[in-house]
C-alpha positions in Angstrom: 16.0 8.3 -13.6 12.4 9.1 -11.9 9.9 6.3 -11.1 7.4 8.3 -12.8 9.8 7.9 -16.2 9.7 3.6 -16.4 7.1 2.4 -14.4 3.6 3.7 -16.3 1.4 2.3 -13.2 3.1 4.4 -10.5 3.2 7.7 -12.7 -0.7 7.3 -13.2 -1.5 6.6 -9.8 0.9 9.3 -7.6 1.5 12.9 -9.0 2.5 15.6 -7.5 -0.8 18.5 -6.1 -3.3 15.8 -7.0 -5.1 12.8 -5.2 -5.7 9.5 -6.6 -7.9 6.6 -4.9 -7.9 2.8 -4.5 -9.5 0.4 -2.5 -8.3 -2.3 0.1 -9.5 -5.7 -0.3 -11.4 -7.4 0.9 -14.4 -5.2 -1.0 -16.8 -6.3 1.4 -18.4 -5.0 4.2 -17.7 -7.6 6.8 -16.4 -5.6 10.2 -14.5 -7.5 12.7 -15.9 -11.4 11.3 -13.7 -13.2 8.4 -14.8 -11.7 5.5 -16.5 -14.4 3.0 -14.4 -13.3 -0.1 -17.1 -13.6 -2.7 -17.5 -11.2 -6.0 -13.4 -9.7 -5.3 -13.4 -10.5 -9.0 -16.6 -8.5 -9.9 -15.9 -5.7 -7.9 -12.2 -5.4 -8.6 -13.1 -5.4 -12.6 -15.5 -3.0 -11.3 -13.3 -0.6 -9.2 -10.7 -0.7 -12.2 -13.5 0.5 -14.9 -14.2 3.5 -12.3 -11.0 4.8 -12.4 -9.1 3.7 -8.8 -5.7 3.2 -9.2 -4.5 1.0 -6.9 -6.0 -2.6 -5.4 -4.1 -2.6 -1.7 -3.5 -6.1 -0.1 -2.5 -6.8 3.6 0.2 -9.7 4.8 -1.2 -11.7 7.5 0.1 -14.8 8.1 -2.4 -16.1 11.5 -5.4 -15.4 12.6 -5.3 -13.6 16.1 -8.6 -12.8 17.8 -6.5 -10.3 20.6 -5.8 -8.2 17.2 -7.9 -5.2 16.7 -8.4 -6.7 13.1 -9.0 -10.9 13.2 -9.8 -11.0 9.9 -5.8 -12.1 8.8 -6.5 -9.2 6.1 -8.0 -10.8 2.5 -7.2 -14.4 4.0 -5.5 -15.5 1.1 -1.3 -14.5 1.0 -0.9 -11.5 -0.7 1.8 -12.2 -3.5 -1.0 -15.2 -4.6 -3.8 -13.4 -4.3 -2.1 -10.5 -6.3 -1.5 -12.6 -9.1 -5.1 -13.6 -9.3 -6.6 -10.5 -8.9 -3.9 -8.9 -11.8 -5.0 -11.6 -14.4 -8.5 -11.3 -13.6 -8.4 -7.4 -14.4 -6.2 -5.6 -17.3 -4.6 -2.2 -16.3 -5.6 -1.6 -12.1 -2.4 -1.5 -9.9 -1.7 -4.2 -7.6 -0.6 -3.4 -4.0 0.7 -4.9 -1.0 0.0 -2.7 1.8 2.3 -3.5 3.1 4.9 -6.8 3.1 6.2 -7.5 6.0 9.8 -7.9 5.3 11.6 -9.1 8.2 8.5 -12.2 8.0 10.4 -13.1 4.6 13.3 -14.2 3.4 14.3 -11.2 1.5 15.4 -13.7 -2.0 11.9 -15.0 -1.8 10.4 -11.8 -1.9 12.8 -10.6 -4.5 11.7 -13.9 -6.9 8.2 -12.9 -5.9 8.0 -9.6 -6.6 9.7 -9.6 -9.7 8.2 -12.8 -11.2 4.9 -10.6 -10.5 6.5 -7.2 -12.3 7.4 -9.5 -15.5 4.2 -11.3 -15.4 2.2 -8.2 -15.3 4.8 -4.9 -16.5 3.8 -1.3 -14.5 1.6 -2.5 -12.5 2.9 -4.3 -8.8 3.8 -1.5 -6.5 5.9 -2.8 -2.9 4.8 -1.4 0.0 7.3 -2.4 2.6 6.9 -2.6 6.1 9.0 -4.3 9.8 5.1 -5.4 11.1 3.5 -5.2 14.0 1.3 -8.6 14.4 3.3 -10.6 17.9 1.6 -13.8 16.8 3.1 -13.6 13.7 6.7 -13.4 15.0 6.3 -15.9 17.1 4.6 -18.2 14.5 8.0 -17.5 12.7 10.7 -17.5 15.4 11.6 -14.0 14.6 12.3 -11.7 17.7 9.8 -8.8 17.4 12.0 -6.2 19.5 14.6 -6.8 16.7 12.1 -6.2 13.9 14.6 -2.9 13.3 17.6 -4.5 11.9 16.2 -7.8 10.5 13.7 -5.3 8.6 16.6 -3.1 7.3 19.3 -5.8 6.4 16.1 -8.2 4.2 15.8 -4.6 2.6 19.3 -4.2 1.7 19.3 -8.0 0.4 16.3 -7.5 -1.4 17.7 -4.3 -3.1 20.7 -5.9 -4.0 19.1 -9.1 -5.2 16.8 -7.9 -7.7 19.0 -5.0 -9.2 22.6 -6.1 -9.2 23.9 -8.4 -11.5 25.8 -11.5 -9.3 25.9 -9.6 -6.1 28.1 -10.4 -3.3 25.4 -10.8 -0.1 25.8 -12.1 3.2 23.6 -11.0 6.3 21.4 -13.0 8.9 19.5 -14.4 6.0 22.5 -16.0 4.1 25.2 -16.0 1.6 25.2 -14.6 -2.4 28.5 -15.4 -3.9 28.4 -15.9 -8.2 25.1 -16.6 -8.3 22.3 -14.4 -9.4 18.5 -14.0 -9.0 16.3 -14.6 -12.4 14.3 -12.9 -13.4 15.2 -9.6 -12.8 12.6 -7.0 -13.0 12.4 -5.1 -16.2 12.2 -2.0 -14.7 12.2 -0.7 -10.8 9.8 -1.7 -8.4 8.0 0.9 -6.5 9.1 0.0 -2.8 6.4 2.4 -0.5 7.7 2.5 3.2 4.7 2.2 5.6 5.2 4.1 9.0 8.8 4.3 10.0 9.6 0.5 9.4 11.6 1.3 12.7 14.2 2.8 11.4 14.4 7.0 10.3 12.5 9.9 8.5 16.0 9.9 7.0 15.9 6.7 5.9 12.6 6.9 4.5 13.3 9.9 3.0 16.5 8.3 0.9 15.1 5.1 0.1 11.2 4.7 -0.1 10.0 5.4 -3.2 6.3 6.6 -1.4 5.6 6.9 2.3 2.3 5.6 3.5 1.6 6.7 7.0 -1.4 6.4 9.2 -4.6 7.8 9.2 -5.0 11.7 10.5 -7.2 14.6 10.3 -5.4 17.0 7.5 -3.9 19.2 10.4 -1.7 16.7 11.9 -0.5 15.2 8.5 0.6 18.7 7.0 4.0 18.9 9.1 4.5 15.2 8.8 4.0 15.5 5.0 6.2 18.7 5.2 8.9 17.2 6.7 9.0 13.8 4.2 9.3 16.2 1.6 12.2 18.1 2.9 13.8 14.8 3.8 13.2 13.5 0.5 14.5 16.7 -1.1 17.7 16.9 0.8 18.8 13.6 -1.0 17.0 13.4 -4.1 17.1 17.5 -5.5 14.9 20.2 -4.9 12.4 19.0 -7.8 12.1 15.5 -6.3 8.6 13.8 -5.8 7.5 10.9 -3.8 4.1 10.5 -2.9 2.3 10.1 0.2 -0.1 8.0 1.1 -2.8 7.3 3.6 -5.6 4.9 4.1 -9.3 6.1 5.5 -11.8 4.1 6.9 -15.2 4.9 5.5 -18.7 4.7 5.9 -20.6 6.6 3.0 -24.1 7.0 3.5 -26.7 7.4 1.4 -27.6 10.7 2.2 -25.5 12.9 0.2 -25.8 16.0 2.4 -25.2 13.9 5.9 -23.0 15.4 7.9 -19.3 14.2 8.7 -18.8 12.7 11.8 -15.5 11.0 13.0 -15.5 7.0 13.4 -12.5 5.4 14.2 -9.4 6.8 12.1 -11.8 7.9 9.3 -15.2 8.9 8.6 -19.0 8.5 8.2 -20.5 11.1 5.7 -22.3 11.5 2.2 -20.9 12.3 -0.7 -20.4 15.9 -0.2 -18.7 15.5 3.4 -16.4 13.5 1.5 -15.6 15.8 -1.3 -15.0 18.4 1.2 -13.0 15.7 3.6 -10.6 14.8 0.2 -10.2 18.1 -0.7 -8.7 19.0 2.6 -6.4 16.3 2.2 -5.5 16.7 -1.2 -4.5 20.5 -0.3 -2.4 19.1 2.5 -0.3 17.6 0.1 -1.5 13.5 0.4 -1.2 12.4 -3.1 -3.3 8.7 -2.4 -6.1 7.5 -0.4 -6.9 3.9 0.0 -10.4 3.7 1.2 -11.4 0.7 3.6 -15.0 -0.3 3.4 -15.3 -3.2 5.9 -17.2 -1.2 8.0 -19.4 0.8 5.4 -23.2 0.1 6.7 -24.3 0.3 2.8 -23.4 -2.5 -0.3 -20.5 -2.5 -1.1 -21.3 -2.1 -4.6 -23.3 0.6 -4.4 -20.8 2.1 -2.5 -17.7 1.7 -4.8 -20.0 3.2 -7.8 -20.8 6.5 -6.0 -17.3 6.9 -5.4 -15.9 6.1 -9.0 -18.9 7.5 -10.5 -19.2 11.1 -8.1 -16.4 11.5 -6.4 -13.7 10.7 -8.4 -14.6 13.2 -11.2 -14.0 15.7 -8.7 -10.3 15.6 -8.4 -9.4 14.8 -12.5 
């Protein structure tokens, strides 16, 4: 069975020769300082009446000032802070962007995650990831050169935790034997690799159910996006889908004519630069864009209601 046939929030969010948008929190405009976390509420209920999709949340566990982002992502942990944003808005996917598996014990994140899909149905997507933050390992006592296999075994424990009934488990993280996780979700969780989670385009290919990769200009993503799609082809069937993701850095300026200039993995430019930037990467064959606004020079506010209000029309 196809994702896009039981789980309602993925098959609104991702389909196939179209571009959708969300937003990573936090929605503020706070650069490399700790963002204040005021109005997330306001502006979530906000981005969800505009029409973007998805609501991305980071895991960071400690604050490391050597990292090229300090601000521990939205400060809060992301499964909580999920749950609070989800009850404070009705129909706007929830996304982790992306869980660090090998950080958590795989039947945690199993409980997690589907305590979340029951509590709010088709709208938690997973995006997975093996991480990247040292301080974080070494908070945890996980070797970070190994991040490879402890990230593929919690992913196989995970998997078999939340959809088999009494499985038989035992890997680094411990023993299943006759018992069983409850709840079980009611219906598959989206599980979106980010990067290669150290392991294969193969394996990405077979078992993510989206592929979120890194910011590039539409040039270099096109043979990247070609190949996931062959890859995911090859073992799902020629009509397969899975989407592909990207986040974008931006900085929209007033000026709806500006010009588009290159900051650091995205861009600064008005509203028509970005309609033409989007369109380029919509034809390119990325299917989401998740739009960071930490460094946007204008309120945030004002921001989030051009997009929803003149951009997002553009790619109905």
């Amino acid at each position: 069975m196809k994702m896009s046939e039981y789980h309602k929030g993925y098959s609104k969010a991702f389909q196939e020769n179209k571009i959708s948008f969300g937003l990573t929190i936090p929605l503020e405009n706070y650069k490399k300082q700790v963002p204040a976390m005021v109005r997330q509420v306001e502006r979530a209920r906000m981005a969800e009446q505009l029409n973007f999709q998805v609501l991305w949340l980071q895991d960071v566990l400690l604050e490391d000032p050597t990292f090229e982002d300090p601000a521990t992502g939205q400060i809060y942990d992301s499964f909580i802070y999920a749950v609070y944003l989800a009850s404070h808005t009705s129909t706007i996917n929830i996304g982790t962007a992306a869980t660090v598996l090998p950080l958590r014990h795989p039947l945690r994140t199993a409980k997690e995650a589907a305590s979340i899909e029951r509590l709010f149905p088709d709208r938690f997507l997973l995006g997975v990831s093996s991480g990247d933050r040292r301080k974080d390992f070494e908070g945890l006592g996980i070797p970070i050169m190994e991040r490879s296999e402890w990230f593929r075994e919690a992913f196989n424990d995970l998997n078999q935790a939340l959809y088999e009934e009494f499985p038989e488990i035992k890997s680094r993280f411990g023993t299943m034997k006759k018992s069983n996780l409850v709840p079980k979700p009611q219906c598959k969780i989206p599980m979106l690799m980010t990067g290669y989670c150290q392991q294969t385009l193969d394996f990405v290919g077979e078992h993510s159910d989206g592929w979120m990769f890194y910011p590039q200009r539409p040039v270099q993503q096109l043979p990247l996006i070609k190949s996931y799609r062959d890859k995911v082809q090859a073992y799902h069937g020629s009509h397969a889908f899975r989407p592909f993701i990207m986040p974008l850095p931006l900085d929209l300026v007033e000026n709806r004519n500006a010009p588009i200039k290159k900051i650091p993995a995205g861009y600064q430019t008005g509203r028509l630069g970005l309609i033409k930037i989007l369109e380029q990467y919509r034809l390119t064959g990325v299917n989401h864009i998740m739009f960071g606004l930490s460094g946007s020079s204008r309120n945030i506010e004002d921001v989030i209601k051009e997009i929803g209000e003149e951009v997002i029309p553009h790619f109905k």
